[in-house]
C-alpha positions, 0 to 999 in steps of 0.5 A, spaced: 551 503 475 543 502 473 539 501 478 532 498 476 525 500 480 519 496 477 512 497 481 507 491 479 502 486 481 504 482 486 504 474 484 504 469 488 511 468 487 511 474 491 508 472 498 515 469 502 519 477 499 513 480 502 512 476 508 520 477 510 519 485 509 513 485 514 517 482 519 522 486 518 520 493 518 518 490 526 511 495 525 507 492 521 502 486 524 505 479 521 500 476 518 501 467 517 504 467 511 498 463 508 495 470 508 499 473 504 499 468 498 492 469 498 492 475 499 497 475 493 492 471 489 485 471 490 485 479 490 492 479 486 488 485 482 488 490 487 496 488 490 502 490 488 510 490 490 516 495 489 522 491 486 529 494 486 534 489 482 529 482 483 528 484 490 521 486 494 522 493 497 515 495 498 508 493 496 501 494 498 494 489 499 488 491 498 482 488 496 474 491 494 470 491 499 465 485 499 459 489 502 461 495 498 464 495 491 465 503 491 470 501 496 477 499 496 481 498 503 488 498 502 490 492 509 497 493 508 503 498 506 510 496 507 517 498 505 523 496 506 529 501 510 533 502 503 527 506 500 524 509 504 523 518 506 522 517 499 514 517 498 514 509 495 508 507 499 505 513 495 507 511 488 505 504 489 498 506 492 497 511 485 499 505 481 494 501 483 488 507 483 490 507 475 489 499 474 483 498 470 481 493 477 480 500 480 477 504 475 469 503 478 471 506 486 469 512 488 471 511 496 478 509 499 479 505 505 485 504 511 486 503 517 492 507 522 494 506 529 496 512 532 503 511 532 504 508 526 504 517 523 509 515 517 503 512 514 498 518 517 503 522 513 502 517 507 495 517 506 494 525 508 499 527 502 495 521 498 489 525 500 492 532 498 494 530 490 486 527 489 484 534 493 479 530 497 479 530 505 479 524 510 474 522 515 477 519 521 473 514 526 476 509 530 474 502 527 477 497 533 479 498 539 484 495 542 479 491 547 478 488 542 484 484 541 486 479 544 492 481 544 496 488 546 494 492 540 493 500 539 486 501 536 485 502 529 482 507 526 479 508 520 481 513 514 476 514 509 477 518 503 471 523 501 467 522 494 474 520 491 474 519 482 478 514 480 475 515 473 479 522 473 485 518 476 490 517 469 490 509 467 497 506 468 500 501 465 501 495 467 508 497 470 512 503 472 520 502 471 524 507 475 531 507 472 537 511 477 543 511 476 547 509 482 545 505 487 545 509 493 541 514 489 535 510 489 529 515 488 530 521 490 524 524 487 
């Protein structure tokens, strides 16, 4: 049995799939599922999702930074149980970096709570294969939310080239041929 991954730009569509997976991965801030349709279309360019058989696995929202353009802030990064350990948050943030929506950023900015390290571990390797180093500052602190919540603290990629990045296309499929095989790359 064939298995088809497909990486591609969220749509609108996409919002309820991708707000049920945040709630589920029981990490992530959920965010109004207002958010996520805006963020699905207004900034549907720097947005992607991982689908596996018609169903969201993974995905990543992002957008330009208004206040500098060389910048691009990856909010959130989300993968389902079944596909991760498989280094999907990699692939789907390498996809975006080789869109045309891309092309002009020199800079990429997060942010990770101190727990979350399967994320730290993500943005380090990205890191490593743009052989570019990360700066690490907290952006908020927990004081300023409302609610219980770790601090923040922002990853900032060094002088990053996008235009060395190679240009994808538009969707990156990823065939396997068993089920439980799913991406063992």
């Amino acid at each position: 049995m064939q298995v088809e991954m497909v990486i591609r730009k969220a749509q609108r569509s996409d919002a309820k799939q991708i707000y049920n997976l945040v709630k589920k991965t029981k990490i992530l801030d959920v965010n109004s599922e207002y958010l996520y349709l805006l963020q699905v279309t207004h900034f549907r360019e720097t947005c992607c999702v991982l689908e596996v058989d018609n169903e969201i696995v993974g995905f990543v929202t992002g957008y330009i930074c208004p206040q500098n353009r060389d910048i691009f802030f990856v909010w959130q990064v989300g993968v389902d149980d079944k596909v991760r350990g498989k280094n999907m948050a990699g692939k789907m943030i390498s996809y975006l970096l080789g869109t045309e929506a891309l092309q002009g950023i020199k800079y990429i900015h997060t942010t990770i709570s101190p727990s979350n390290k399967a994320s730290q571990r993500v943005f380090r390797k990205l890191a490593n294969k743009l052989n570019t180093a990360i700066t690490e500052e907290t952006m908020f602190e927990a004081r300023d939310f409302n609610h219980a919540h770790e601090e923040e603290v922002l990853y900032k990629y060094i002088q990053y080239s996008s235009k060395s990045y190679p240009s994808w296309k538009s969707s990156i499929n990823y065939i396997c041929s068993k089920s439980h095989e799913i991406l063992k790359s």
